[in-house]
C-alpha angles and dihedrals in degrees: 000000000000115000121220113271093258095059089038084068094051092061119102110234098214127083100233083049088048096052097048091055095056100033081045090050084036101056088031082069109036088052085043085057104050092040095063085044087063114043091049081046091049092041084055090050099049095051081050094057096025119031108015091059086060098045090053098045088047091049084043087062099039080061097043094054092034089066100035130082115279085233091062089047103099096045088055093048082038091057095038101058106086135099099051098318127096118197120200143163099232127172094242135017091265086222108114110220088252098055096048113118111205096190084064091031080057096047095047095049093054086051088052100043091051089051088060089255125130123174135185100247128000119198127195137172138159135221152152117300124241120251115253098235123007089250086084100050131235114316120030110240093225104038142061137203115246100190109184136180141181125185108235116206093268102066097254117110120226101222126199125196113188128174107219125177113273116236115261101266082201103056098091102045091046088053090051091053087049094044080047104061099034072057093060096032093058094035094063100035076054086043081046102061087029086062102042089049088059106044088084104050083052087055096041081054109048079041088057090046095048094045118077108160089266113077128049099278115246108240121238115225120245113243144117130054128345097268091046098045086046091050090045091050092050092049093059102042080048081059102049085052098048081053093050091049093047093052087049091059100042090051091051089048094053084045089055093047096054097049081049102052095051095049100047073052089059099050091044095070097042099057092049089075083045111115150232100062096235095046082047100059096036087064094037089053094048082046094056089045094056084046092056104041078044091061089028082060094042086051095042092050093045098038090095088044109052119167083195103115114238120238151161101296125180095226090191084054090052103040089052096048085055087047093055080043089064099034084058089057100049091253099143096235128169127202120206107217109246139163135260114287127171133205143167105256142138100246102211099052094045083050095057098045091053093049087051082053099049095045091057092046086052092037095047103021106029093235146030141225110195121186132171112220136171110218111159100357102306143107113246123198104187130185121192133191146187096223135125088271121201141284118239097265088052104054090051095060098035090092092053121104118265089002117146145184093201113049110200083097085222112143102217085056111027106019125220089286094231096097097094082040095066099034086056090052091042088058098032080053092061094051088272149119142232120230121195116185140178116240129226128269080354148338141048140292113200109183117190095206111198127172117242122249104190130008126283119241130193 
């Protein structure tokens, strides 16, 4: 069943949220329920002991006298009235049409009828006791005034007053506050193992999140019931096998690079002696382009798994020595002043992937602004250029591998297509991200995002 879009929104959207509401409305009814059993139960119960004794010994009168001589008829009224009833012939009922109440008029009918007694009329009313001496003041606080009447043949009433005990006022709301608290009692024993059950799937996801193939997994501790200690186990046994395919690969790859290597050597050599000149150079150059996407794929495998250690790194001190590298080499770079700011990294990979970005801003802009900024509580390097940027769908393929703007497919024009690849897995790699942003009214904005590790100072 799907719920309106207000209480959709309502909803918790965890399972252990989830859980606590329905077993909170579950249990809400359930207690509403009994609750209402009780008290009409307990209603019942108190007409039974307190009102029902009174009706029959009054009915028992009303026979007695009914069936006796009317001579012997004050001495019986006389006899009867004792232990809080007084019995007595009167003119009139003594109950003022105001003060009848039909649901006991009902109910002493019925009693007399049972008995074999009807009468012309019956009367009933109740009403606060008096109290027994004035010290006490006017009603007494336990008890409670029956006052009954039938009409006899010859005009008179026989009229009854009875003191019955008066129905606790507190019992109600002494049984809420009960229901209440076995409410809340059960309801957070129920929030308790929601929550517990819970606890683990929380710790199985923000495992999931944290892990990418390219860092050691964080293991997620064994607890809570049988499946979920049997899914947990499996998860992490899932994640020792991802590593050690990861570390597979990583070992064939670094086979393949090295018989590569040695053989585009080879050839290199070789060709060196090749003539003509022109023919020469062409082969040396596609040589030195297979070299190079060779080296451009082993980066891009190991990038994730790296055996480079991680440590404190000025990143301001980093970006602007990449910055001096490319000036060197005529590349028109421009460095934005900034702070100090140090984070945990591994140098020569970030390196590498801010050299991949600045080579795209000077390839595909003609020049580049790098800055190294702190927004969130992150570290931000940042490279701008004034190109012809690219369009949306551009910039979410431009991380993937082999992917270019220019498709000649020569190097020295359109690159291999694997730079913001492995500038994405370098940053990825150090628990980052990479940004890539159209500028406005043109160019592109490549940000390298990486958490800090320690705090900057100035």
């Amino acid at each position: 069943m799907t719920l309106p879009g207000p209480l959709r929104r309502l909803v918790p959207r965890s399972l252990g949220g989830q859980m606590a509401l329905l077993l909170g409305i579950a249990l809400l009814v359930a207690q509403i329920a009994n609750l209402a059993l009780i008290l009409n139960e307990r209603q019942k119960l108190s007409l039974a002991q307190n009102q029902d004794p009174a009706i029959t010994r009054f009915v028992g009168v009303a026979a007695d006298v009914a069936q006796a001589a009317p001579e012997f008829h004050a001495a019986m009224l006389s006899d009867a009235s004792h232990r809080g009833a007084r019995f007595a012939v009167e003119k009139d009922s003594r109950i003022a049409e105001e003060e009848r109440h039909s649901e006991l008029e009902q109910r002493l009918a019925k009693v007399l009828a049972d008995s074999g007694l009807h009468p012309k009329a019956v009367r009933a009313a109740l009403g606060p006791a008096p109290a027994r001496n004035a010290a006490r003041g006017p009603d007494s606080p336990d008890r409670q005034l029956l006052r009954l009447a039938v009409a006899r043949d010859d005009g008179s009433w026989l009229v009854g007053r009875l003191s019955t005990p008066r129905r606790d006022p507190w019992f109600a709301t002494r049984l809420a506050l009960g229901t209440l608290l076995l409410y809340l009692l059960v309801l957070g024993a129920g929030v308790w193992i929601a929550m517990r059950l819970a606890r683990p799937l929380r710790d199985l996801t923000r495992a999931a999140d944290a892990f990418g193939g390219r860092t050691e997994p964080v293991a997620v501790p064994v607890r809570g019931p049988s499946d979920l200690r049997s899914a947990i186990e499996a998860f992490n046994a899932m994640n020792r096998r991802v590593l050690s395919l990861v570390d597979e690969k990583d070992r064939m790859l670094g086979a393949i690079g090295h018989d590569l290597r040695t053989p585009l050597a080879s050839l290199r050599i070789r060709v060196e002696s090749m003539e003509p000149e022109e023919d020469r150079a062409a082969a040396i150059a596609k040589i030195a382009e297979l070299t190079a996407m060779l080296e451009d794929i082993l980066v891009l495998a190991r990038s994730g798994r790296a055996r480079e250690e991680s440590r404190a790194v000025d990143l301001a001190a980093l970006a602007e020595a990449v910055v001096e590298e490319c000036r060197d080499l005529g590349d028109p770079v421009e460095f934005g002043d900034s702070g100090r700011l140090v984070a945990l990294a591994q140098p020569m990979l970030l390196r590498r992937a801010l050299r991949n970005l600045i080579d795209n801003a000077v390839k595909y802009g003609g020049t580049a602004r790098v800055a190294v900024l702190t927004e969130g509580g992150e570290a931000l390097l940042r490279v701008e250029d004034d190109g012809p940027g690219m369009t949306a769908e551009e910039i979410a393929r431009s991380t993937e591998p082999f992917y270019r703007l220019e498709s000649s497919r020569n190097r020295e024009t359109g690159g291999s297509g694997l730079g913001l690849a492995i500038a994405r897995a370098i940053a990825e790699s150090h628990g980052g991200r990479l940004d890539i942003r159209q500028r406005q009214p043109k160019g592109l904005s490549a940000t390298i995002i990486l958490p800090l590790g320690m705090p900057a100072t100035d």
